[in-house]
N, C-alpha and C positions, 0 to 999 in steps of 0.2 A: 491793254491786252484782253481783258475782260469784254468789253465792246468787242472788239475784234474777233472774239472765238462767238461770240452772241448772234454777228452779224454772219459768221461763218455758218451756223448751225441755219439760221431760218435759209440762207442761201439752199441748203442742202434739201431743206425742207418743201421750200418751193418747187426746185426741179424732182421733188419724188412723189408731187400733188397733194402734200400734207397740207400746205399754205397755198392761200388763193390772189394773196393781195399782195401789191409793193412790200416789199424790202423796208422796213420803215428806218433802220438805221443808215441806210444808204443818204437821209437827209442829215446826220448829227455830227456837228464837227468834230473830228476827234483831239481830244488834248493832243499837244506837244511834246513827245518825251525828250527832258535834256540829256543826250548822252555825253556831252564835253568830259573828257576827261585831262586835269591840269598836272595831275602828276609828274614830277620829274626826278630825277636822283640825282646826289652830289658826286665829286672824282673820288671820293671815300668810298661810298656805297658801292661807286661803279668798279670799283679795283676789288672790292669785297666781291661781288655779286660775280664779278669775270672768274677771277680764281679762283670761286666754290664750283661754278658751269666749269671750269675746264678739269676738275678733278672729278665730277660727276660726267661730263660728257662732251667731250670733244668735239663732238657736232654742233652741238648748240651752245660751245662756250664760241663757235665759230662762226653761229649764224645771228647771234649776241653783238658779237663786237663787230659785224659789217654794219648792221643796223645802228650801230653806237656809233660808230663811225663815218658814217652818211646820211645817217637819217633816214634809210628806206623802210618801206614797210614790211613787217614779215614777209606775206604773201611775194613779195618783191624779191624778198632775199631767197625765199623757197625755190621760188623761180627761174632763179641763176642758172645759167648753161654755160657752159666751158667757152662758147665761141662768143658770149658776153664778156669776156675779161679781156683785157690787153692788161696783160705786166710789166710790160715794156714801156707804154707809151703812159702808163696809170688811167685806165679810167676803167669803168663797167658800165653796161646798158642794163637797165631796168625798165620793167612792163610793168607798169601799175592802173590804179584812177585813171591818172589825167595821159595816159598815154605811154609811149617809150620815149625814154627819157636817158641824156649820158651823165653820168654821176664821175666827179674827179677822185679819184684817191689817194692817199700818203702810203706813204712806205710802210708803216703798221697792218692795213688794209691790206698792202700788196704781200707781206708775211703771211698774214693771218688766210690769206687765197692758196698763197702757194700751197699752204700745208693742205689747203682743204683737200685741193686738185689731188695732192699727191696721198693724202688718205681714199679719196676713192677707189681705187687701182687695190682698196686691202677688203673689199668686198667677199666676204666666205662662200663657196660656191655649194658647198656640201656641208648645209649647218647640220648637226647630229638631232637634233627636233624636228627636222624638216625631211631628214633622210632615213630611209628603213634599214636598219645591219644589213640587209642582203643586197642590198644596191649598193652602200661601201665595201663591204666584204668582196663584190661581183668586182668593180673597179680597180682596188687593190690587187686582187689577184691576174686582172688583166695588165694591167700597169707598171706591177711590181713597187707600189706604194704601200706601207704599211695602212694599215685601218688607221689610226690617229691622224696622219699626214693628210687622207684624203680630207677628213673634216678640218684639216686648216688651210687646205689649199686658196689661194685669193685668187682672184679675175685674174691679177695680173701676172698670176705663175703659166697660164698657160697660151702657148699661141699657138691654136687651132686650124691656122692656117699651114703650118709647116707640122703640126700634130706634134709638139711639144711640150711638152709639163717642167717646169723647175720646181723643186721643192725647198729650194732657198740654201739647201745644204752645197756643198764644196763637193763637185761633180756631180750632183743630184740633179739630172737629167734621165725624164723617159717619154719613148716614143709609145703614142697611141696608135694601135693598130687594130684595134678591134673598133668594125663596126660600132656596134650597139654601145660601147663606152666613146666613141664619138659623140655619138648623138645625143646622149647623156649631157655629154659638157655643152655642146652645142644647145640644148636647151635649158640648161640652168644660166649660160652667159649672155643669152637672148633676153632672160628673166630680168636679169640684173642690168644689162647694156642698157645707159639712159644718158642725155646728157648733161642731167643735173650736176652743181657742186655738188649740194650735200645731199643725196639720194636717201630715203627709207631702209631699214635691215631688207626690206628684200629688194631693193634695189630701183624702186619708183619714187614719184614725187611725195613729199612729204605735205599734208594738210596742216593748214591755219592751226587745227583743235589739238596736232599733236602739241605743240609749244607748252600747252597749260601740263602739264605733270612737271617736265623735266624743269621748265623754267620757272613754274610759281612753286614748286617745293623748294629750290633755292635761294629764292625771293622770300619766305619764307624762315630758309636757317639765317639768313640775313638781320632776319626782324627789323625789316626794312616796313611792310605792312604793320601798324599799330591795331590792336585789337577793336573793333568798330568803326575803321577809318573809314569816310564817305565814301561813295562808289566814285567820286568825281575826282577824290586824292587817294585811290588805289591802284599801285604800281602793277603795271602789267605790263608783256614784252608791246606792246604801241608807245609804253610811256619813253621806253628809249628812242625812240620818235620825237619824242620830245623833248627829251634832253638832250639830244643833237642842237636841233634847233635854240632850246633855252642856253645850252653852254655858248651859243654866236653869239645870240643875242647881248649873252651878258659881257661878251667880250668887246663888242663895240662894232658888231653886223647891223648895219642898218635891217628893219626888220623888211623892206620893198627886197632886198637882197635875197 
């Protein structure tokens, strides 16, 4: 690292005329760094570690156990599109490293999907931090939805196409007629319309770097991590990667398989 930011700096130096000559670390091999990481967790751990993530968060006690379950990589599972699953036939397609690739699944797997699917469709359209009282107040009044209602309404209370709202209540049906609260919904459901499983709070793809809160605080109440553990036997959401794999192997998976 040190090299590297050294070799960075005279680079910079050169193209601004400070430096006249070669790059001199441009000849210096640079170490090696090993990042192998062997970690892996037991069916104890993993059944701890599931049911702390699904009391903490649904999302990721969901996007947890596909990767515990096939062995994909985060970024793989983040990735997930609706028109990647077949529940019917079990399997999903995964874009990863080495390509796209079709992963078989079990009936766990095919549970653990459906909920996701059918949790997206509960998408908040009008979070109360995102939205100003006069803009719920403004809808409400055109709607005939109370202010509460509008901030829990989900993606899937309304279809826009036929200017319909359900408020999930027993006859709670209202027509949008108003212009401007059209266009309203029409741009918040644009915001959110994606076709990821597990989508972001506002409704895009989720990054690599979110995993580390929700997942390594849980890893964490676990006391799965020992206080000084090597970086090379510290449990991270890849190591379920490899407990996939470690749980074949030790089942009697040839390792060419």
């Amino acid at each position: 690292l040190i090299l590297g930011d050294m070799r960075n700096v005279i680079n910079k130096m050169i193209r601004w005329g400070y430096y006249k000559r070669q790059n001199p670390l441009l000849t210096v091999e640079f170490p090696k760094v090993d990042n192998e990481k062997n970690a892996f967790i037991d069916p104890n751990q993993a059944m701890e570690l599931l049911a702390r993530l699904k009391k903490r968060s649904l999302k990721w006690y969901g996007i947890a156990y596909i990767s515990l379950l096939t062995g994909a990589r985060l970024s793989e599972v983040l990735t997930l599109r609706v028109q990647d699953v077949d529940l019917v036939h079990g399997f999903i397609k995964v874009n990863g490293k080495t390509g796209r690739r079709t992963v078989a699944i079990k009936k766990m797997a095919i549970d653990v999907l459906e909920e996701a699917i059918s949790l997206r469709k509960n998408i908040v359209l009008f979070k109360q931090r995102e939205t100003s009282t006069k803009e719920v107040k403004f809808i409400a009044e055109k709607t005939g939805l109370t202010p509460t209602w509008v901030c829990r309404l989900y993606w899937a209370d309304v279809d826009l196409e036929r200017g319909i709202i359900y408020n999930r209540k027993p006859g709670g049906k209202h027509i949008i007629k108003h212009p401007e609260v059209r266009r309203m919904f029409k741009e918040r459901i644009e915001r959110v319309e994606n076709p990821y499983i597990w989508p972001s709070r506002t409704g895009k793809q989720i990054w690599n770097s979110g995993a580390s809160k929700s997942f390594m605080q849980t890893v964490g109440e676990c006391g799965i991590n020992a206080p000084g553990v090597e970086f090379s036997e510290k449990v991270t959401f890849h190591s379920l990667r490899h407990t996939f794999c470690s749980w074949l192997t030790m089942g009697g998976t040839p390792l060419s398989v």
